[in-house]
VODREN-166155 format. One line per 10 residues: for each residue x, y, z of N, C-alpha, C. Coordinates in pm, 1 decimal. Each point is the difference from the previous one (the first is absolute). Layout:
<pts>
X,Y,Z,X,Y,Z,X,Y,Z | ...
</pts>
This chain:
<pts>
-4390.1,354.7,-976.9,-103.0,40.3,93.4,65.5,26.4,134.4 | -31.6,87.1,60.9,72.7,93.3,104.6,-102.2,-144.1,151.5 | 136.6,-1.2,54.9,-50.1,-125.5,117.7,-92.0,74.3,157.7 | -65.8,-38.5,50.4,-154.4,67.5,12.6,89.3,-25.6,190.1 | 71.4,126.3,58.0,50.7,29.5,112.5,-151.7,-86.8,154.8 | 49.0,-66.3,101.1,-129.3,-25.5,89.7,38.4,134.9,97.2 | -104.2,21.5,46.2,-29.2,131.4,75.3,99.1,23.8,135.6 | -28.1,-142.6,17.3,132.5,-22.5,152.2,136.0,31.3,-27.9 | 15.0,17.0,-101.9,202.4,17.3,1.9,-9.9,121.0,-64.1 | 141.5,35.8,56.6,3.8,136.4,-24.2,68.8,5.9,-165.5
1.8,154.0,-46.8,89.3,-0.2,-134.2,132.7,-15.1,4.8 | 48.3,-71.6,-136.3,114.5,-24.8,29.9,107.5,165.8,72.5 | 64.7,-25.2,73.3,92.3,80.2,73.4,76.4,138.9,-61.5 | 16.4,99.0,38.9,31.3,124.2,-38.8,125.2,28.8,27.0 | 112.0,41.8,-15.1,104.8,3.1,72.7,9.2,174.7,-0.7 | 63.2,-2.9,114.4,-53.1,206.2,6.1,169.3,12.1,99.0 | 90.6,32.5,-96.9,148.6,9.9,112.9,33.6,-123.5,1.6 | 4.9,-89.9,-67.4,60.6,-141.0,31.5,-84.7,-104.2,84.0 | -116.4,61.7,18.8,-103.8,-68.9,108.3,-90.5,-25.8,-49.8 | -75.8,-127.0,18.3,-88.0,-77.9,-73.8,-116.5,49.1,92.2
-140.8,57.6,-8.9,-95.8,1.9,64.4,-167.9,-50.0,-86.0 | -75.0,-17.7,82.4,-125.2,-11.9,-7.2,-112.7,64.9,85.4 | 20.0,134.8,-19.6,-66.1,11.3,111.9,-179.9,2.2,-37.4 | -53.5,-13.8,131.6,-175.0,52.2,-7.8,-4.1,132.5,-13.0 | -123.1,39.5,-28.8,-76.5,100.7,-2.1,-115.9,7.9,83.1 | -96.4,148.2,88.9,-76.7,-85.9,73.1,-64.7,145.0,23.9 | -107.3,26.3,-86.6,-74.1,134.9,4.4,-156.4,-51.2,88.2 | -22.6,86.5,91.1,-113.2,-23.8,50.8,-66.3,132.4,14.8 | -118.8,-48.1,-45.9,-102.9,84.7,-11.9,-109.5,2.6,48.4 | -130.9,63.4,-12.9,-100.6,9.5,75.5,-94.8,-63.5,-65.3
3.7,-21.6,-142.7,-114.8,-103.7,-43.7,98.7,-145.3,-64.6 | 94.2,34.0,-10.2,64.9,-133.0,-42.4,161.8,-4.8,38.9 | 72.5,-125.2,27.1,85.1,-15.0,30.6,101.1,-83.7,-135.6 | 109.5,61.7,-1.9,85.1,-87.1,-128.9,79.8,13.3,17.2 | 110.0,-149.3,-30.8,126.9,-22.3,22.9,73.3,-92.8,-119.9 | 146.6,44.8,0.8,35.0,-55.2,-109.7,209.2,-32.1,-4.8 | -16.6,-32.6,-105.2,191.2,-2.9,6.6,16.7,133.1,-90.0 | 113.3,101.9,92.9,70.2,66.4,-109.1,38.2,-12.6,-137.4 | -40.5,95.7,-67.4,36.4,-42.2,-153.6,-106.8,-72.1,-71.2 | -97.4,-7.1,35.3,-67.2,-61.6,-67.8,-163.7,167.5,-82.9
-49.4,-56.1,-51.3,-90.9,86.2,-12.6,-151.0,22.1,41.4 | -13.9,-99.3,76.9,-147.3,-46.6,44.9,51.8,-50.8,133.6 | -111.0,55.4,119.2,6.2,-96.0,103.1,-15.0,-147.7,-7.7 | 48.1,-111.7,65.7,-46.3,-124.3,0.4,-141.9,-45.4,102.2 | -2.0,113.9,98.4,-98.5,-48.2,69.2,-91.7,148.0,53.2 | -111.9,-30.6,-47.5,-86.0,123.0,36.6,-138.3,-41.5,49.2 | 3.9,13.8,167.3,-109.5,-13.4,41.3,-115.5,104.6,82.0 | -71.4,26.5,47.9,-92.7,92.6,32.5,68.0,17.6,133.2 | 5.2,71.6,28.2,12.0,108.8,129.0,-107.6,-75.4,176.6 | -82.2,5.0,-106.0,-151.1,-69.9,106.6,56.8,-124.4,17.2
-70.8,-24.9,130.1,41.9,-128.3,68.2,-155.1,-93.6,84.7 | 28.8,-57.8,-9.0,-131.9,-44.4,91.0,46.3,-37.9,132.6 | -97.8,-61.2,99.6,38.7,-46.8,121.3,-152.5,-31.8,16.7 | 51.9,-162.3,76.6,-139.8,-52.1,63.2,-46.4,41.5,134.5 | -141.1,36.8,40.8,13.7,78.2,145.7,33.8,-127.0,116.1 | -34.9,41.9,87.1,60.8,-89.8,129.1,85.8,86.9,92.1 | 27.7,-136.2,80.8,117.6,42.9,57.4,120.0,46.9,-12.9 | 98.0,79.8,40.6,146.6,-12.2,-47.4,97.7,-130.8,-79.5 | -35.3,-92.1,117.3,-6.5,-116.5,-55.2,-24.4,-98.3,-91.6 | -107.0,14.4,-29.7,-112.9,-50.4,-111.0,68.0,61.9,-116.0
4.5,145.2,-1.7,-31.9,99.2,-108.5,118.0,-98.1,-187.5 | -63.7,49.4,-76.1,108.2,-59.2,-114.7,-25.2,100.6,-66.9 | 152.2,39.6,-63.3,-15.9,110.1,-99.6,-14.9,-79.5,-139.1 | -32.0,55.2,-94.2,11.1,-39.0,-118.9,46.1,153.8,-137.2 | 96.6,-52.8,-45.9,90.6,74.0,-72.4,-55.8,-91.2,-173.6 | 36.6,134.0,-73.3,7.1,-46.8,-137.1,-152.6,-3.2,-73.3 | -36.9,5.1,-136.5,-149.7,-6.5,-53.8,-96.1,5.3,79.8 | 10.3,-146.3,58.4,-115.3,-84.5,72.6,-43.2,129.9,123.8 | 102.9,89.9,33.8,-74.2,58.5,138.0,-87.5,68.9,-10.9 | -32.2,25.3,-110.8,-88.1,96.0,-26.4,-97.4,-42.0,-111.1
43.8,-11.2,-62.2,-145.1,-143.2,-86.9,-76.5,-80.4,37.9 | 40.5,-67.3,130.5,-58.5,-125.9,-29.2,-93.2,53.5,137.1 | -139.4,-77.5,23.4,-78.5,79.9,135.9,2.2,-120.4,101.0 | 32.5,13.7,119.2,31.6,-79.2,75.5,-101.3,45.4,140.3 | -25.2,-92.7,49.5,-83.8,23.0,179.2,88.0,85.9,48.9 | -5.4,72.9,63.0,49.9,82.3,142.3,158.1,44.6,-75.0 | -24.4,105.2,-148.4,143.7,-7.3,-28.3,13.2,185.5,-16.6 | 110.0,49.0,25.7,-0.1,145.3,-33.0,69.2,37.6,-40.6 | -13.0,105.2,-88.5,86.2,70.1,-117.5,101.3,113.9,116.7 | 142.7,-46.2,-21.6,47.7,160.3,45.7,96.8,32.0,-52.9
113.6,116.7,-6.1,117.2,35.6,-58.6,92.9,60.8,90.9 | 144.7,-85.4,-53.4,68.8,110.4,146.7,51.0,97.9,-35.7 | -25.5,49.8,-164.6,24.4,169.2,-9.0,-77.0,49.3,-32.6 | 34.4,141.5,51.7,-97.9,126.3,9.7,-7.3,33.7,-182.9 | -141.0,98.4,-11.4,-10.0,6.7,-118.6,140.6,140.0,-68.9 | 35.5,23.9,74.8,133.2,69.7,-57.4,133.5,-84.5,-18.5 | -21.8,-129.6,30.1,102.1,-90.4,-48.7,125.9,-75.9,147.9 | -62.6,100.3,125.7,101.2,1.6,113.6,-51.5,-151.9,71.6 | 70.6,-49.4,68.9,-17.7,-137.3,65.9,-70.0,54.9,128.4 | -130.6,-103.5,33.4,-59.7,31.3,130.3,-16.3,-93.3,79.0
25.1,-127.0,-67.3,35.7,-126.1,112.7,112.7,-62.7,-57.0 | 83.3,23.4,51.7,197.0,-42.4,-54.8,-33.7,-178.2,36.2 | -88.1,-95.4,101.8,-3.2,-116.6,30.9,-78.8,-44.2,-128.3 | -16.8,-11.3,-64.0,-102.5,-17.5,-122.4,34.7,41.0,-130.6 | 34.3,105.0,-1.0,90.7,53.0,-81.0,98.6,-61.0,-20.6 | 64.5,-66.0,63.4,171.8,-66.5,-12.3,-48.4,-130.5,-48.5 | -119.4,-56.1,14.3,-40.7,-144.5,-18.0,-35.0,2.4,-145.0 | -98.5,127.8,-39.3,-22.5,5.8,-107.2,134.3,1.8,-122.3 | 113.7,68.6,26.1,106.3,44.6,-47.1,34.3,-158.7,7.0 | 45.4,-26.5,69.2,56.6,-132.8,-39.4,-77.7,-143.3,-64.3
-114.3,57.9,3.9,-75.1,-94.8,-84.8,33.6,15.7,-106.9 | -45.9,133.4,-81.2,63.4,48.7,-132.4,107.4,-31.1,-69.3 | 100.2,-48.7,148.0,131.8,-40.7,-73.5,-1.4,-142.7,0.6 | 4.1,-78.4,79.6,-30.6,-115.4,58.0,-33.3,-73.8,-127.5 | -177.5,24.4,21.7,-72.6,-68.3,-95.5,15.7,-25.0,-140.2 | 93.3,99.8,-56.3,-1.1,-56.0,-170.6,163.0,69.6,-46.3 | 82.7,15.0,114.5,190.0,60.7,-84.4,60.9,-114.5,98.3 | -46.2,-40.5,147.1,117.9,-54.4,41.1,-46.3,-115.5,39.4 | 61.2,-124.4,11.7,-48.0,-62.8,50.2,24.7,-56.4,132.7 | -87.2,-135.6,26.4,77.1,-64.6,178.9,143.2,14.5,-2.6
4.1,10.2,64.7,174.0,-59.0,40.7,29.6,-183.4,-3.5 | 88.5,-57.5,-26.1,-23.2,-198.2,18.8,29.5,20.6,112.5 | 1.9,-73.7,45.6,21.3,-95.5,135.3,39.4,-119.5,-33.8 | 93.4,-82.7,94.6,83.5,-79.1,14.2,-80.1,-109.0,4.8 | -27.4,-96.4,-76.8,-104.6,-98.4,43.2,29.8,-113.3,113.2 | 135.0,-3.3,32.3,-19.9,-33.7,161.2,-16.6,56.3,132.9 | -31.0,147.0,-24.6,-38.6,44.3,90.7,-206.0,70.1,-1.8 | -38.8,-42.8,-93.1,-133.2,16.6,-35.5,-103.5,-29.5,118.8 | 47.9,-111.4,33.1,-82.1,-72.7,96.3,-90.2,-65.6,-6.4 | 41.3,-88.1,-178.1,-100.1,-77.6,-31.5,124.1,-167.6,11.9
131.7,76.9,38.8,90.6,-167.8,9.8,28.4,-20.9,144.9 | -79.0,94.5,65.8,37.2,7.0,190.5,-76.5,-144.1,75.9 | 50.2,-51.3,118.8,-30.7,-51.5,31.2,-37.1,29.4,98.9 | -130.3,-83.4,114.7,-57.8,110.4,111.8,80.4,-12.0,111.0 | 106.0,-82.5,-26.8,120.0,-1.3,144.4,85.4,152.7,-36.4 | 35.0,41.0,-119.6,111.9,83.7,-36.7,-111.8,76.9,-12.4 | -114.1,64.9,23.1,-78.1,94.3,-9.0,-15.1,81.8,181.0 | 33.6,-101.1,49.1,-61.3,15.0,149.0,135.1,27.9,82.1 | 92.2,-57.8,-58.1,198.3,40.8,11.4,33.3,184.4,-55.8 | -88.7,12.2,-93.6,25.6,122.8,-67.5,18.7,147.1,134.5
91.8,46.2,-16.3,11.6,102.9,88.8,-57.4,163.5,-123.9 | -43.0,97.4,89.0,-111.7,34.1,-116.1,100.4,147.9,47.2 | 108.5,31.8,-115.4,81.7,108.7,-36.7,-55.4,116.2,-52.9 | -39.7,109.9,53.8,-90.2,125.5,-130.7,125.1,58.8,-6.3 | 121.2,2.7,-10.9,111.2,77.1,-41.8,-14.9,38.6,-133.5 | -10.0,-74.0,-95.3,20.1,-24.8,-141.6,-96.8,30.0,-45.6 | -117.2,-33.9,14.4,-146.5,-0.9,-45.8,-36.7,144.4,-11.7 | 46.2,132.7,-3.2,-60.5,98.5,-52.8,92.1,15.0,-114.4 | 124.4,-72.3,-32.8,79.2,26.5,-90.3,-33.0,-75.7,-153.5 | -57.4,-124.5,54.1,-53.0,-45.5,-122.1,-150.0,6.5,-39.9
-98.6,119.2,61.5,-165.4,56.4,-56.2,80.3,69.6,-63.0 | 141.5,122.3,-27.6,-62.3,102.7,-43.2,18.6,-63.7,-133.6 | -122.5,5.9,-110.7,-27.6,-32.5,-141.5,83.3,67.7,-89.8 | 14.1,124.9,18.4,59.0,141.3,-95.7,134.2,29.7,33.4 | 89.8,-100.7,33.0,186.9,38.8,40.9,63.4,-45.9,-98.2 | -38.4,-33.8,-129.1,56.0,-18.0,-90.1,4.5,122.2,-139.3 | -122.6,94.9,-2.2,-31.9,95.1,-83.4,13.0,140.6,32.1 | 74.7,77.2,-44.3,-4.7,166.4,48.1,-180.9,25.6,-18.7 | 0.4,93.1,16.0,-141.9,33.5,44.2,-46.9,204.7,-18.1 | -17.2,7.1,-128.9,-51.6,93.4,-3.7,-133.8,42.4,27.8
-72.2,131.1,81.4,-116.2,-21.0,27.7,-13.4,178.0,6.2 | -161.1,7.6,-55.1,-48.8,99.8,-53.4,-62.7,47.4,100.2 | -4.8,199.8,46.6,-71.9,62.1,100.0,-30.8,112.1,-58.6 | -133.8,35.0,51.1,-55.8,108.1,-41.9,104.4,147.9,20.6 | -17.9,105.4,-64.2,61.7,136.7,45.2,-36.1,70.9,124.7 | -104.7,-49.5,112.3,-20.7,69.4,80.6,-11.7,-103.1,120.7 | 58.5,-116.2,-47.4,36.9,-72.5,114.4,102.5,64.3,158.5 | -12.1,-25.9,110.2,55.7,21.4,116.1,91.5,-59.4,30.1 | 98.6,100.5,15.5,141.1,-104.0,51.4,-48.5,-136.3,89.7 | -68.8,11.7,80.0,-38.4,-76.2,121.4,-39.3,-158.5,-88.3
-82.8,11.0,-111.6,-8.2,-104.7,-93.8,95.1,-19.1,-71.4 | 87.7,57.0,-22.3,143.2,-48.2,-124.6,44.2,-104.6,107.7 | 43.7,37.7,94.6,43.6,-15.5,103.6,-30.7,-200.8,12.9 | -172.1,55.0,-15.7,-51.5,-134.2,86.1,17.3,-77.7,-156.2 | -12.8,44.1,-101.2,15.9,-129.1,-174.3,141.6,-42.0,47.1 | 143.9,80.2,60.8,115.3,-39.3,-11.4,-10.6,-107.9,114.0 | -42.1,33.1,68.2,-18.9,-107.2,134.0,-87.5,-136.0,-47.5 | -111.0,21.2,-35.8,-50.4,-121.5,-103.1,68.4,-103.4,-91.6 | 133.0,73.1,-95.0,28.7,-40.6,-94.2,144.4,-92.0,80.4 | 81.1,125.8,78.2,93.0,-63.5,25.7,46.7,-120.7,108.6
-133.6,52.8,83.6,20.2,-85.2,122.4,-97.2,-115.9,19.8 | -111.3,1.3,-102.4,-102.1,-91.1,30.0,27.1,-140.0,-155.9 | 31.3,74.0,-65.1,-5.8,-83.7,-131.1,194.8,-35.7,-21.2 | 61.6,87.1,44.5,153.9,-40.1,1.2,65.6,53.7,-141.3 | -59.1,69.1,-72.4,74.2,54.3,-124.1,86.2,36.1,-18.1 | 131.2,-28.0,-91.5,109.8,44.0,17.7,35.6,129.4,-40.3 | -93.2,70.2,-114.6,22.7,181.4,16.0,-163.8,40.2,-32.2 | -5.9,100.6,28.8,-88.9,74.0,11.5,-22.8,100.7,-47.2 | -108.0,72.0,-94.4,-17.3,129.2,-18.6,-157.2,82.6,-9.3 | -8.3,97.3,44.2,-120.1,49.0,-29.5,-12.7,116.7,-48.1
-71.6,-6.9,-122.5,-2.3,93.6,-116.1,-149.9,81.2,8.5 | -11.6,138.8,-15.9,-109.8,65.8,6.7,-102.1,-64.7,-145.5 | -140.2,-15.9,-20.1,-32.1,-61.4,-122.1,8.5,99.2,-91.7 | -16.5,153.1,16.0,19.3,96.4,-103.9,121.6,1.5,-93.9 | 101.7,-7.2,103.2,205.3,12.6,-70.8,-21.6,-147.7,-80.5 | -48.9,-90.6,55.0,17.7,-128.4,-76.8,-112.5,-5.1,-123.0 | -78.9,70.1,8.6,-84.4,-34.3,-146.1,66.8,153.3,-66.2 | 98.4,55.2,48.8,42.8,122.5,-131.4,112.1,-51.8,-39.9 | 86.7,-101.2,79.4,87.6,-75.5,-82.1,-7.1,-75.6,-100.9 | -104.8,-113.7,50.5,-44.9,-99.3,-100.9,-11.0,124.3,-124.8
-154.6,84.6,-10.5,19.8,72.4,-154.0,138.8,39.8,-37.3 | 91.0,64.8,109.0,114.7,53.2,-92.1,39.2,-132.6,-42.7 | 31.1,-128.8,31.6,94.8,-100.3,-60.3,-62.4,-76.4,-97.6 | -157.6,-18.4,8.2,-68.8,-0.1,-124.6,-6.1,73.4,-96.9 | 32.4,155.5,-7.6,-16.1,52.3,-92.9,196.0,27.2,-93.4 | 46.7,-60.8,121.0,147.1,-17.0,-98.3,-1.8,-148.7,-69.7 | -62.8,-81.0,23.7,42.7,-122.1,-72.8,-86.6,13.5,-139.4
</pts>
């Protein structure tokens, strides 16, 4: 009996040139979003496009990503999407949240942490001693510096947006390569390499 893979780890490793990779996959779309590990045949994570948000203030406001944003009916809650119905991104701040939910939520997981630095073994003298360093601290959010990162764009996308996914991918999430593939060239590959095997 074939042993039943958990969704969080990636497939075992590919070697392409002597190089072991895993990379994601990360097609976004206008009614649904899906992401996955190269090589595989099914996305691992496919969630709706739609997002909710509670009204309020800036402050207040909570987005909600995944099933629930749109199923479930909530007080003061609203349906929106940050792409246009031709597939182009129209709020890149929301958009990037959503994207990394997709990945986040069911291919990668937390990162550990050091359990003496948690701040559940601190004491409130060495809490109040703490000198408060942000040097480091954008180096260890980005989630995605461990996975290449392929990601899917429409054919009539604008340089001005390639532009802003490469800026997303490379500078906000920390990925170590990058590519962005038109979705047309990439679904005429898949058939050609399906129809040779």
């Amino acid at each position: 009996m074939a042993a039943v893979q958990s969704s969080s780890m990636p497939p075992s490793n590919v070697e392409y040139g002597g190089d072991e990779i895993s990379a994601l996959v990360l097609d976004p779309g206008y009614s649904s979003t899906r992401a996955g590990f190269a090589g595989e045949d099914v996305p691992k994570s496919v969630i709706p496009s739609f997002y909710g948000i509670t009204s309020g203030s800036p402050a207040e406001q909570k987005y909600i990503f995944g099933d629930n944003s749109i199923h479930n009916a909530l007080s003061h809650h609203e349906i929106h999407n940050p792409m246009s119905k031709d597939g182009t991104v129209e709020d890149w701040d929301t958009a990037t949240k959503l994207w990394e939910y997709a990945i986040t939520s069911r291919l990668t997981s937390a990162k550990p942490t050091n359990p003496l630095n948690n701040g559940l073994n601190d004491d409130d003298q060495a809490k109040a001693e703490l000198d408060t360093d942000m040097d480091g601290v954008e180096e260890e959010e980005k989630t995605l510096e461990e996975n290449p990162l392929l990601m899917t764009e429409t054919g009539w996308n604008t340089g001005k947006q390639r532009e802003k996914s490469i800026e997303v991918a490379m500078e906000s999430w920390g990925v170590p390569a990058f590519w962005l593939g038109r979705s047309g060239v990439l679904a005429a590959w898949v058939q050609h390499f399906q129809s040779r095997a």
